[in-house]
PLY file of the C-alpha trace (Angstrom):
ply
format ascii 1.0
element vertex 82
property float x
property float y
property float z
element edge 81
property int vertex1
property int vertex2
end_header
-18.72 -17.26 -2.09
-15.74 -15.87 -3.77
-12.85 -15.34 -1.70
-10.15 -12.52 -2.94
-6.29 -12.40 -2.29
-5.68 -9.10 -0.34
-3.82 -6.98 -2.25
-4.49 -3.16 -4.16
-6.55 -4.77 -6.72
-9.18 -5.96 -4.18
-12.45 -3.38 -4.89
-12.18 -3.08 -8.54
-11.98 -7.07 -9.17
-15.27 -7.17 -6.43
-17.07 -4.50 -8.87
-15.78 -6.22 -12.19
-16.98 -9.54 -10.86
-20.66 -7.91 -9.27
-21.32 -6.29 -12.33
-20.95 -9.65 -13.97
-23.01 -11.36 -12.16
-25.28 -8.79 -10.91
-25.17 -6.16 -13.74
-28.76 -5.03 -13.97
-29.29 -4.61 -10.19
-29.50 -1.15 -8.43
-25.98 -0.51 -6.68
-27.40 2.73 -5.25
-29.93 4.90 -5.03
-30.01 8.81 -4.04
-33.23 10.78 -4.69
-34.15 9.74 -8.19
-30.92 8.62 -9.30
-30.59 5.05 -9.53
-26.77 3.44 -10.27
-26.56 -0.65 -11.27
-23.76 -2.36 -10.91
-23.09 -2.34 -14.66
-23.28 1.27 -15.28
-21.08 2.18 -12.11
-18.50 0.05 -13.52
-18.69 1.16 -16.88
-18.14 4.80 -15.43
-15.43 3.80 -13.33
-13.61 2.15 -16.10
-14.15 5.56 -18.38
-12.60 7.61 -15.34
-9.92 5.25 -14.95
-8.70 5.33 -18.67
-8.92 8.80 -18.65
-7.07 9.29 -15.90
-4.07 6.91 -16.86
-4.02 7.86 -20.44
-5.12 11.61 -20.13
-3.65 13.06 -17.24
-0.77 9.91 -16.71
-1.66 9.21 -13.09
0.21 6.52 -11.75
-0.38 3.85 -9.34
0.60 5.72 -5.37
-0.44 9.05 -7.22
-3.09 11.37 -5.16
-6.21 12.21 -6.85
-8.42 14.29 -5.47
-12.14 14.64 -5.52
-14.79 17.36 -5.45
-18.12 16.57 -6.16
-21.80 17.43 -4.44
-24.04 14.44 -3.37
-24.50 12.55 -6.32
-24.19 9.19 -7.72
-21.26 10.66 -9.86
-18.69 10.02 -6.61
-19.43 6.12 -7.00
-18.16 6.34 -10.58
-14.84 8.38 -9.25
-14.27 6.49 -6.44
-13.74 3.07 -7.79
-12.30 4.86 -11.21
-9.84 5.80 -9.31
-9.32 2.48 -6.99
-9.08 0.71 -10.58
0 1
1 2
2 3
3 4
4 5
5 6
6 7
7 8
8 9
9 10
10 11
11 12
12 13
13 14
14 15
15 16
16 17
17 18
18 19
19 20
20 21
21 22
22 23
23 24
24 25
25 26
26 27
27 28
28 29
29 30
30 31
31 32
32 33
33 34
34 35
35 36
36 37
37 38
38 39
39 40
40 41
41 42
42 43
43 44
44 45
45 46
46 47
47 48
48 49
49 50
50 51
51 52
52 53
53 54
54 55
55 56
56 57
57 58
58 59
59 60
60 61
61 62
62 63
63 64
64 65
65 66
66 67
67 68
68 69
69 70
70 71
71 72
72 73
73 74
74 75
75 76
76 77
77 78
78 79
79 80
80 81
């Protein structure tokens, strides 16, 4: 098992390395969505780029988060964690 230094950088190297290793594998499920570890952190990596080169939010910067149920909040939760 890996081990992980704890620091800010903590979930987004856990998601880089799962969806290495595990890319193809449902992350989550809700109704008939389905969300693998590979597409969640392709999505989080699109939200994070936009957000640092679109809107230049910064690292300590709030960002907030509206969204129904939906497997969209994975994607903008760890988008913004990265």
């Amino acid at each position: 098992m890996k081990t992980y230094d704890h620091n800010d950088r903590v979930m987004p190297c856990i998601l880089d390395d799962k969806a290495r290793t595990l890319g193809d594998k449902v992350f989550v499920r809700y109704r008939e969505d389905r969300l693998t570890y590979d597409a969640l952190n392709q999505g989080a990596n699109r939200i994070a780029n936009f957000l640092i080169r679109e809107l230049d939010v910064k690292k300590q910067d709030k960002v907030a988060v509206v969204l129904s149920n939906c497997v969209d909040y994975f994607h903008a939760q760890f988008g913004i964690a990265k």
